[in-house]
C-alpha positions as CSV (number, residue, x, y, z in Angstrom):
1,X,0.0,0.0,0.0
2,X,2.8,2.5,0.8
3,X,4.5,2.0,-2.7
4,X,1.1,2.8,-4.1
5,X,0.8,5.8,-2.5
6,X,4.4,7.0,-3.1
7,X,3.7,6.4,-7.1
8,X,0.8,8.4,-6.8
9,X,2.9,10.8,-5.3
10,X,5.4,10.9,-7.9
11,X,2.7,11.1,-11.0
12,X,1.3,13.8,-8.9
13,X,4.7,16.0,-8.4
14,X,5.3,15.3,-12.0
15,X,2.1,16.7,-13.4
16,X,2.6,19.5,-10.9
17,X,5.8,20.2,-12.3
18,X,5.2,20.1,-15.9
19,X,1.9,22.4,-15.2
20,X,4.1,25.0,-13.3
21,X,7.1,24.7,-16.1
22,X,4.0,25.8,-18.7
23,X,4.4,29.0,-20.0
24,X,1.4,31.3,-20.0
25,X,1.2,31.2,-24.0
26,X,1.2,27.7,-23.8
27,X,-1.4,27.7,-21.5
28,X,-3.5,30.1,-23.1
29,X,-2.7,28.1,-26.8
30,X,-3.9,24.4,-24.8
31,X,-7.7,25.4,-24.5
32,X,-8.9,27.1,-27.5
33,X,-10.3,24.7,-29.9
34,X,-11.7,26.0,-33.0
35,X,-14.9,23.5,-33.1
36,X,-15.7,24.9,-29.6
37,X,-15.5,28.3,-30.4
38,X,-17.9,28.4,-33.6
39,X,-20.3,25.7,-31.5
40,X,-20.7,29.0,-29.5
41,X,-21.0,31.4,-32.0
42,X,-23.5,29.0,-34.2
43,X,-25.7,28.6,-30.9
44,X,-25.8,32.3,-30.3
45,X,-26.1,33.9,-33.8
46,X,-28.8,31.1,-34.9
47,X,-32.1,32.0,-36.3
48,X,-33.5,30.4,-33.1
49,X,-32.5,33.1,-31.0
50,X,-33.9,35.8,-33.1
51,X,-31.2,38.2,-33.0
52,X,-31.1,38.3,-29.1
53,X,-33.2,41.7,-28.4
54,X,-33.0,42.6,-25.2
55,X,-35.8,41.5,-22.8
56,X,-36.8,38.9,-25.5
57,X,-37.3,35.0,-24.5
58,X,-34.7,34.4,-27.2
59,X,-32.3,36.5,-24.9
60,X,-33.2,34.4,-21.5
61,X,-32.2,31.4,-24.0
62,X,-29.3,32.7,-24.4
63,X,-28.8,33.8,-20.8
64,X,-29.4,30.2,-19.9
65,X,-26.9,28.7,-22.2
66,X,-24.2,30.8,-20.8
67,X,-24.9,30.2,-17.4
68,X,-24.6,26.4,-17.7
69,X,-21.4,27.1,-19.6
70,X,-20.1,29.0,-16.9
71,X,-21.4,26.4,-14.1
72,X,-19.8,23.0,-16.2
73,X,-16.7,25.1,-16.3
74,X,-16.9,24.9,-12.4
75,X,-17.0,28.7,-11.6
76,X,-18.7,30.1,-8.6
77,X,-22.4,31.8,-9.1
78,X,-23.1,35.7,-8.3
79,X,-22.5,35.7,-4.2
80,X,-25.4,38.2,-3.8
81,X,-28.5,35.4,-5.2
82,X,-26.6,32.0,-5.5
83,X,-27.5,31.7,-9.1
84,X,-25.7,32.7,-12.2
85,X,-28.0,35.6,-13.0
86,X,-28.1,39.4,-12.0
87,X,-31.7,40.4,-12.9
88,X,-32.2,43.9,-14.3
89,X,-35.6,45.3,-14.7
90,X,-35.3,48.0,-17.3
91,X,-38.1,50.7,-18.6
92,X,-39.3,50.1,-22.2
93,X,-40.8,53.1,-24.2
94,X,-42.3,52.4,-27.6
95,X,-44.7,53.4,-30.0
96,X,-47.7,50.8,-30.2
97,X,-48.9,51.9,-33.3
98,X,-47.1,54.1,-36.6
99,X,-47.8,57.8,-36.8
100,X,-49.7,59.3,-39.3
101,X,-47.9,62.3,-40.4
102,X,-48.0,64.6,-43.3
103,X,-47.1,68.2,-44.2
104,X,-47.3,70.3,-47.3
105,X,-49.2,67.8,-49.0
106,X,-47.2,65.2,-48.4
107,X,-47.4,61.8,-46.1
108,X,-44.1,61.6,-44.2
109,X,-44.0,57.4,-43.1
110,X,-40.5,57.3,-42.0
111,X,-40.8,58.9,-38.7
112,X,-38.3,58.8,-35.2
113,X,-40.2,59.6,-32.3
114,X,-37.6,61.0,-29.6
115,X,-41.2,61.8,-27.7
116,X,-44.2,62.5,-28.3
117,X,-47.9,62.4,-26.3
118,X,-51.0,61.2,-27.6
119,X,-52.5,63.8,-30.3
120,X,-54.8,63.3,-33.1
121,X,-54.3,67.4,-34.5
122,X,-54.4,69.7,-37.9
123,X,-53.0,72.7,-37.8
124,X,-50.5,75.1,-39.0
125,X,-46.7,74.5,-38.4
126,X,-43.9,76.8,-38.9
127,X,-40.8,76.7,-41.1
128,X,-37.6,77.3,-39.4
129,X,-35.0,76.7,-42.0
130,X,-32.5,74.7,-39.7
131,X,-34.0,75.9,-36.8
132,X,-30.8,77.6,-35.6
133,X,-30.5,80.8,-33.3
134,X,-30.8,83.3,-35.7
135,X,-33.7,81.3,-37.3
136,X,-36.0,82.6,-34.2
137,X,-35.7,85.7,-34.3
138,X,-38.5,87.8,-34.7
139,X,-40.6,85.0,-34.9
140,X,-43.7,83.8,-31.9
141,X,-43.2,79.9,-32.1
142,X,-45.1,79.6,-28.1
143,X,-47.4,77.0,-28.7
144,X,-46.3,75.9,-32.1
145,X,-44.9,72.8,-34.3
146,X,-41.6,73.4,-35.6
147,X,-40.6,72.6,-38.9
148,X,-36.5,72.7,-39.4
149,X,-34.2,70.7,-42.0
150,X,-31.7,68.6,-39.8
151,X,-28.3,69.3,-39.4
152,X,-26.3,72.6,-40.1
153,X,-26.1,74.5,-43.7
154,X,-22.5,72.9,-43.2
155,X,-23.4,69.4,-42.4
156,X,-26.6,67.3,-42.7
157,X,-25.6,64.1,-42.6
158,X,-26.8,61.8,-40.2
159,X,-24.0,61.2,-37.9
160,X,-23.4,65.1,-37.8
161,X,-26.8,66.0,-37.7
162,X,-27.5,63.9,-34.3
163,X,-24.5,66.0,-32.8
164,X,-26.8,69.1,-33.3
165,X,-30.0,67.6,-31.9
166,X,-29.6,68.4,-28.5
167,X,-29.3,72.2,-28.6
168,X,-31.7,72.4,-31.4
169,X,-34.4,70.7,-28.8
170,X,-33.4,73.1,-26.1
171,X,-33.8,76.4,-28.6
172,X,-37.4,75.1,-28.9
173,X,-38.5,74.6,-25.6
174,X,-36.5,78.1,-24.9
175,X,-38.3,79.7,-27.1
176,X,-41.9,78.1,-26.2
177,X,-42.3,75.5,-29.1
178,X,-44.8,72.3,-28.5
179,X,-42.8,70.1,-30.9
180,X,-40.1,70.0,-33.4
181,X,-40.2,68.0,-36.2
182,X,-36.8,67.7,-38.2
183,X,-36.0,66.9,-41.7
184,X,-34.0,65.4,-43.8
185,X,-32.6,63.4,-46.7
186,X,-30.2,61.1,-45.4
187,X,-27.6,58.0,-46.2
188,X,-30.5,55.3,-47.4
189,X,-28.3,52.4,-45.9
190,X,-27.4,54.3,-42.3
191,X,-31.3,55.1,-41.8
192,X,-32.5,51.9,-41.5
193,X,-30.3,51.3,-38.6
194,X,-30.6,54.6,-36.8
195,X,-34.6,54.1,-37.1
196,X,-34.1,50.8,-35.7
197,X,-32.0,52.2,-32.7
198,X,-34.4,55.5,-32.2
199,X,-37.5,53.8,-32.9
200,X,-37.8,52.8,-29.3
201,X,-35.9,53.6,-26.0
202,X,-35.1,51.7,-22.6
203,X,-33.6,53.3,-19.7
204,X,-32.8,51.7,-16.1
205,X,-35.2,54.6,-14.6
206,X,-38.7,55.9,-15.4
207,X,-37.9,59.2,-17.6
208,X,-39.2,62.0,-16.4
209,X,-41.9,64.0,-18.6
210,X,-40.2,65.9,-20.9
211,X,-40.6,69.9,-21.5
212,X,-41.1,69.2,-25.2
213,X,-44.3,66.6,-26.0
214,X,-43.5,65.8,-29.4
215,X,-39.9,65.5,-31.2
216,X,-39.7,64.2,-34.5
217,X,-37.1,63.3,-37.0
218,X,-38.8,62.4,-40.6
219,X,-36.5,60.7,-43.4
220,X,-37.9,62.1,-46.9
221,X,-36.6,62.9,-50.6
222,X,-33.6,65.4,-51.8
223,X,-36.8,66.6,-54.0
224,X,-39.0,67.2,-50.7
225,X,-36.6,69.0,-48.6
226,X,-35.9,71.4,-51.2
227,X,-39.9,72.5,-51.2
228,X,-39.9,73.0,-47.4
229,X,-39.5,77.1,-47.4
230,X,-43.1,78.6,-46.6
231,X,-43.3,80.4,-43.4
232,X,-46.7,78.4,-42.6
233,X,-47.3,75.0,-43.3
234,X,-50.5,73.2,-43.2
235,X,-49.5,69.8,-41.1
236,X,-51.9,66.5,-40.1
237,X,-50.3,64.6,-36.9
238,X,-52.3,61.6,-35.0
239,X,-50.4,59.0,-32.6
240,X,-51.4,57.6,-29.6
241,X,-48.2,58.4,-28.2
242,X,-45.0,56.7,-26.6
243,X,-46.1,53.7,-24.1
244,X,-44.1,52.6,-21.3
245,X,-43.5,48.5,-20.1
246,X,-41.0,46.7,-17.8
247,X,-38.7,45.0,-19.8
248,X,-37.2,42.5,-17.5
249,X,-34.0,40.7,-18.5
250,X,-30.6,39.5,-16.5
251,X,-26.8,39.7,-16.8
252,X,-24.9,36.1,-16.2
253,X,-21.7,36.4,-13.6
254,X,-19.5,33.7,-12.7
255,X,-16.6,34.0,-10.3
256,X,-13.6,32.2,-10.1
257,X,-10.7,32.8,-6.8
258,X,-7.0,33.1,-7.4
259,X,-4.6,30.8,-6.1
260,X,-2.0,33.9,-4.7
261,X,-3.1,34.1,-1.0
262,X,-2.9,38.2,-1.0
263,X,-3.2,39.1,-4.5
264,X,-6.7,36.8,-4.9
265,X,-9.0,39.8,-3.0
266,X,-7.8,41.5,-6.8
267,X,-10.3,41.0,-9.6
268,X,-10.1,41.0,-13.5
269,X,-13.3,41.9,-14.8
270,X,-14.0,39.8,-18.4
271,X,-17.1,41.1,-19.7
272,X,-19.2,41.4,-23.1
273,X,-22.6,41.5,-23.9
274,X,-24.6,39.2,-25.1
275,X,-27.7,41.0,-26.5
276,X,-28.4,42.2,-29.7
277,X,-30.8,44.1,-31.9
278,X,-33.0,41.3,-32.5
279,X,-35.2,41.4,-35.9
280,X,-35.3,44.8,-38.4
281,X,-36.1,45.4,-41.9
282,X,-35.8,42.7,-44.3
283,X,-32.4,42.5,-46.8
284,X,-33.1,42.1,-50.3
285,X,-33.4,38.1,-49.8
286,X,-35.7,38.7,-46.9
287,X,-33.8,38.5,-44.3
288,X,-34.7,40.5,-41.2
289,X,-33.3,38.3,-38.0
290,X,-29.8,40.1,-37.1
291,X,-27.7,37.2,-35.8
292,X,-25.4,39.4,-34.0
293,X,-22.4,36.9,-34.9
294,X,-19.3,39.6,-34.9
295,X,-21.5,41.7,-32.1
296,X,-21.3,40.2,-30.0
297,X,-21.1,36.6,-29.9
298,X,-17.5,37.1,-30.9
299,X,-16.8,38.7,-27.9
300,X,-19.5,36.5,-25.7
301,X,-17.4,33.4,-26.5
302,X,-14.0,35.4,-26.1
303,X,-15.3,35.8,-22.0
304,X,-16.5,32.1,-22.7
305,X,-13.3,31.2,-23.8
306,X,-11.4,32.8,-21.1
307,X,-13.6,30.9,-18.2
308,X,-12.7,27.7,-19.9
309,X,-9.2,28.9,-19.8
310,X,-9.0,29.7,-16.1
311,X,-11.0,27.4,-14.4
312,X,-8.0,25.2,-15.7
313,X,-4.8,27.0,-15.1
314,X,-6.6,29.7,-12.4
315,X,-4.4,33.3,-12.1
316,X,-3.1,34.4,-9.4
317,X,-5.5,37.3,-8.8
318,X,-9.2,36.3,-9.3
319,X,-11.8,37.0,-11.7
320,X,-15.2,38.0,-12.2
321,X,-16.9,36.9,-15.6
322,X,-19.9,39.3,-16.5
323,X,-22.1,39.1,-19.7
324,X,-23.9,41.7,-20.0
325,X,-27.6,42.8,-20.9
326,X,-28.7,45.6,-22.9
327,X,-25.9,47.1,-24.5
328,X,-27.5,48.0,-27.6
329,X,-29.8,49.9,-25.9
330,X,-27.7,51.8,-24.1
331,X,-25.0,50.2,-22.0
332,X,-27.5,49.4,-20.1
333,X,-26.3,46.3,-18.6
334,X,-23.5,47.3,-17.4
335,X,-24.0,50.6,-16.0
336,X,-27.1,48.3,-13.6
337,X,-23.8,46.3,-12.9
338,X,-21.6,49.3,-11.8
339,X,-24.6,50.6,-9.8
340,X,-25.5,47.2,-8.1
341,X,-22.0,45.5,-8.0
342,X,-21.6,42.1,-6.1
343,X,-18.7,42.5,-5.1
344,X,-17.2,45.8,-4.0
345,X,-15.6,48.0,-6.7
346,X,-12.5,48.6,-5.1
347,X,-11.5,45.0,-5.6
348,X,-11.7,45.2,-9.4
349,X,-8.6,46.7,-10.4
350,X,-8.6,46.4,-14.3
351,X,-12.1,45.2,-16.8
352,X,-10.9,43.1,-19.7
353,X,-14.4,43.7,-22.1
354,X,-14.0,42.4,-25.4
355,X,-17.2,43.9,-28.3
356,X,-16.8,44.8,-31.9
357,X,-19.0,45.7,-34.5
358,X,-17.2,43.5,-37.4
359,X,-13.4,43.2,-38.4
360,X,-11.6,44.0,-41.8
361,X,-8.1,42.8,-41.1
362,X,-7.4,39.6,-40.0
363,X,-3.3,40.7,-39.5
364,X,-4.9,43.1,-36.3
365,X,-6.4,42.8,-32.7
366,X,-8.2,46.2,-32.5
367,X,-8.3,47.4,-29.1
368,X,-10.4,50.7,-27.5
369,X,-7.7,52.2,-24.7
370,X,-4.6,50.0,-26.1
371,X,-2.4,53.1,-24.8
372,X,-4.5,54.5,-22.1
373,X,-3.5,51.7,-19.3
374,X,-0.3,50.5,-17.7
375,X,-0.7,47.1,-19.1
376,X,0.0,48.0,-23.1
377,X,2.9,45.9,-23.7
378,X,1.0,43.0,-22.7
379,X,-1.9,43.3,-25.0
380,X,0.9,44.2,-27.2
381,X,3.3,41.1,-26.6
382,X,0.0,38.6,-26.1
383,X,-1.7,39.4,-29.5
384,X,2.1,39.4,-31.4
385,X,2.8,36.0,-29.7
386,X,0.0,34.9,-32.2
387,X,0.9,36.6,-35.2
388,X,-1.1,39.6,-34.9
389,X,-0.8,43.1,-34.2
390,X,-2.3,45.4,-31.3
391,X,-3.6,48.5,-32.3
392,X,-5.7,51.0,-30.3
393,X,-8.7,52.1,-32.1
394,X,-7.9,55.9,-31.6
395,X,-5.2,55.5,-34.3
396,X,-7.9,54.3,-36.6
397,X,-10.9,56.3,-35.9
398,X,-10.3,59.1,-32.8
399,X,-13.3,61.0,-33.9
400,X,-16.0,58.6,-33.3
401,X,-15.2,58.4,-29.3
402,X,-15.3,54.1,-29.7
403,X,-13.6,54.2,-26.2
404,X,-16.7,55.8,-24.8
405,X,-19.7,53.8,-26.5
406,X,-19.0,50.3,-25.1
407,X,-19.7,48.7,-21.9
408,X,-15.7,49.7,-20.8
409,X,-17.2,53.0,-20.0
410,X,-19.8,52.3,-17.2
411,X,-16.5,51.0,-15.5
412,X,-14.1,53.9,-17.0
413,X,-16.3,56.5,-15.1
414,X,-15.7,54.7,-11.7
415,X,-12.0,54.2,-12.8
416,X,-11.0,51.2,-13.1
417,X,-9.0,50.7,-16.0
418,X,-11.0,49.3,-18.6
419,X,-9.8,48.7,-22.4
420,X,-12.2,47.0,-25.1
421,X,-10.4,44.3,-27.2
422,X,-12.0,44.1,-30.5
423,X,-11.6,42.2,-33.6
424,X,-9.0,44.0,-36.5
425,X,-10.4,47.2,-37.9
426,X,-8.5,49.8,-39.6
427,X,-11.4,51.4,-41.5
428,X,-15.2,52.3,-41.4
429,X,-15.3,51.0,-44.5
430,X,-17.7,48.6,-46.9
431,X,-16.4,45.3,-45.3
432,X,-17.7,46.9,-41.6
433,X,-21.0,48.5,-43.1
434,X,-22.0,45.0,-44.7
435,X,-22.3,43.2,-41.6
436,X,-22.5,46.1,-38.6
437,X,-26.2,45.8,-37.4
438,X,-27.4,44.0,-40.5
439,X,-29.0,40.4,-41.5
440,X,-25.9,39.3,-42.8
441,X,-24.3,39.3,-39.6
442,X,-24.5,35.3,-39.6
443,X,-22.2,32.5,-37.8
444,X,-21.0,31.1,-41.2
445,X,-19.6,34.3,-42.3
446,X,-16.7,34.2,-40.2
447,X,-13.0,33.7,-40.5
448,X,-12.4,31.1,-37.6
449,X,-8.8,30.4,-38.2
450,X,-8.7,34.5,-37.4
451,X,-10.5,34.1,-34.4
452,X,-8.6,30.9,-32.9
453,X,-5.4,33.7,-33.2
454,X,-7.6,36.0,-31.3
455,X,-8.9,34.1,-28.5
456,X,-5.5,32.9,-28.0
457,X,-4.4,36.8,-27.6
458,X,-7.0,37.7,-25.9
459,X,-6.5,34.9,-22.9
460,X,-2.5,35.8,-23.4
461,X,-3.2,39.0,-22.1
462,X,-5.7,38.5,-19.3
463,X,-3.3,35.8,-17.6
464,X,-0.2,38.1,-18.0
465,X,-2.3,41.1,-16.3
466,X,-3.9,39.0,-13.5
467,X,-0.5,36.9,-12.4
468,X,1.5,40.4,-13.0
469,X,2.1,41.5,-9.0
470,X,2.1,45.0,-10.4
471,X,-1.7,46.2,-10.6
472,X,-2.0,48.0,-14.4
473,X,-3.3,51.5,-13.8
474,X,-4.2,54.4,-16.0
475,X,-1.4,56.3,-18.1
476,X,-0.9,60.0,-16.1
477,X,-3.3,62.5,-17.0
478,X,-6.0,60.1,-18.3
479,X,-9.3,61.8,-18.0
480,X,-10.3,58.7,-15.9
481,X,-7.3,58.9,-13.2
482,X,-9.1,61.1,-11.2
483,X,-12.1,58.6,-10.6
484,X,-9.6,56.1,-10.2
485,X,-7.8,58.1,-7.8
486,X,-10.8,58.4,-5.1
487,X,-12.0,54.6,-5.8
488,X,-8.5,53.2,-5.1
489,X,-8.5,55.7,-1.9
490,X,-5.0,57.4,-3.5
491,X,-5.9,61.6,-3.3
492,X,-9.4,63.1,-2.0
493,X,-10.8,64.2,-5.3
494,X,-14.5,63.6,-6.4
495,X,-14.9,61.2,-9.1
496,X,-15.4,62.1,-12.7
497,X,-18.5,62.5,-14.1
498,X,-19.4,62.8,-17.8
């Protein structure tokens, strides 16, 4: 019996041995399996799931399957409930019913309600050209329906046009207006998806009433928009106005503990969501489920991937796996996480989120915040290890603010360090446009040799951070060192806000 247990003792000290004479590349190269990974993917982008809208059934499918993913892997449930699940009960506003609109002689059906109340009206409206300052003046708009061409004189495309919104809404209610109804002839292929995105609105509070009852923006023809010029316009308007619902849905947490005695009450956050935008207007084959496949259930099974990973070879500091809800609507998700956390905020001291909207070059790892945190050179060093190259998104587009429109943020503003790593992308160009939001967003139209590289990368670089014993911070003079500052208890100033 004693020789039995001394060979047992052996095999055990050598598989001990050759774990700990592993390198973290090897480690992070033994797991990923490229049948695994597009299982996931085909599960989560299939027509089944319906594109994953938030609050959908489809959605708690999906909740469900990542939860028992999480729990075969052997990780720990959320410590606050005992079950994999955070629920979040989020307010839905939505028109029941189109709005019957016209103007000028003309029916307007491609309408975006920002708000509006029940009316069923006929009246006269009043041409602002672009509804600027100087377009008030010496006008009486109290009690009146604005009519103003979207945009600027300089710009009115879509994208700058929505910059210009909000002041534009707060000139009318300055100036008395009822409602403002703005116009414009804009990109056929980009209206589609801001419609979609506009159409309706969720928020994790009940909104309060708003100053201005009815805000429109109407999609029409060049050939339209140049008529609009009369002072006076006769204009028809019934809706029964924006309805309100609770929309109740759930993030999935795991947890898994570290195996360094001090440095396990440290956390890495690896988080994506899981939602998408469910089912839009048809493509020309008739298509309207958006699979969702590069966003996000890339990202979904890169967190996936890196639970596998760990609950194998476990870090040395611990980590907290979050897939979060409602992004597309908002962040929504994860700002209800940051507000309701499970465990204390302090003890997160970097979020790993991985989201992307599509990729164009395979040769890249594309990450939001690359050169904003402490721990560069290992993103750097874990994407090169598999023959690809880390760049940070502001080199590629700085003026679309990527850093600030993914679920990185909601922990950014508390200030924890928190880059997005994202599949390559140099360009916004016809590759991204193709699949970003649409129907052709599907499982089977993805490079998965690309991803395996990836993957591997991406769990390269969350083992080097967590076993590093020097916590990654923000580079000096980050706008998000402040917040980071007071959460980490390192100088009395108030947190950021933005």
């Amino acid at each position: 019996m004693k020789s039995i247990k001394i060979i047992f003792t052996i095999l055990g000290l050598s598989i001990s041995t050759f774990v700990a004479a592993q390198t973290d590349s090897e480690i992070a190269e033994e797991t990923v399996n490229k049948n695994e990974i597009e299982g996931h993917i085909y599960f989560l982008a299939d027509d089944a799931l319906k594109g994953r809208a938030t609050g959908s059934p489809e959605l708690k499918i999906a909740a469900s399957y990542l939860a028992n993913t999480l729990r075969g892997y052997g990780l720990k449930p959320n410590p606050k409930n005992g079950t994999y699940y955070q629920n979040v009960d989020l307010h839905h506003y939505f028109l029941s019913e189109d709005i019957e609109l016209s103007f000028g002689g003309q029916n307007y059906p491609e309408v975006v309600a920002f708000d509006i109340d029940a009316i069923d009206s006929e009246e006269d409206a009043i041409y602002l050209n672009y509804g600027l300052e100087e377009d008030y003046k010496g006008k009486d708009v109290k009690g009146k329906i604005i009519i103003v061409k979207a945009g600027t004189p300089e710009n009115n495309e879509l994208r700058p046009a929505l910059r210009s919104r909000a002041p534009k809404r707060e000139l009318a209610i300055h100036n008395g207006a009822r409602g403002l109804i703005e116009v414009g002839s804009f990109d056929t292929a980009l209206w589609p998806r801001f419609k979609h995105a506009f159409e309706e609105r969720t928020s994790l509070t009940e909104s309060e009433k708003e100053p201005l009852p009815l805000f429109l923006w109407v999609q029409t023809s060049p050939e339209n928009l140049a008529k609009l010029g009369n002072e006076s316009i006769p204009i028809k308007i019934k809706s029964a106005g924006i309805q309100n619902e609770i929309l109740k849905t759930q993030n999935v947490i795991g947890v898994l503990e570290g195996t360094d005695t001090k440095l396990k009450e440290e956390y890495i956050i690896y988080s994506a969501h899981y939602d998408h935008i469910g089912i839009g207007t048809p493509d020309a084959q008739g298509d309207s489920i958006y699979n969702g496949a590069r966003d996000n259930a890339i990202g979904t099974t890169a967190v996936l991937s890196m639970a596998e990973n760990l609950s194998k070879y476990p870090t040395k500091r611990s980590a907290l796996f979050i897939l979060f809800t409602g992004e597309e609507l908002g962040l929504l998700g994860s700002r209800y996480y940051v507000e309701n956390p499970v465990i204390p905020l302090h003890q997160m001291i970097y979020c790993f989120n991985t989201d992307g909207g599509g990729y164009n070059n395979t040769s890249l790892a594309t990450i939001a915040g690359l050169n904003r945190t402490t721990a560069k050179n290992k993103m750097i060093k874990g994407a090169k290890t598999f023959g690809l190259k880390a760049l940070d998104i502001d080199e590629v587009a700085p003026e679309e603010g990527l850093f600030d429109r993914s679920d990185n943020v909601s922990f950014a503003r508390v200030g924890i360090p928190s880059p997005t790593y994202s599949t390559g992308f140099d360009a916004f160009d016809d590759e991204i446009n193709k699949y970003y939001h649409q129907a052709a967003d599907e499982a089977n139209s993805l490079d998965y040799d690309y991803l395996v590289k990836f993957y591997k990368g991406y769990i390269l670089s969350g083992r080097s951070i967590a076993n590093d014993p020097e916590r990654p911070y923000w580079i000096k003079g980050d706008k998000y060192e402040a917040a980071a500052n007071v959460l980490y208890s390192k100088v009395p100033e108030a947190p950021i806000k933005n």
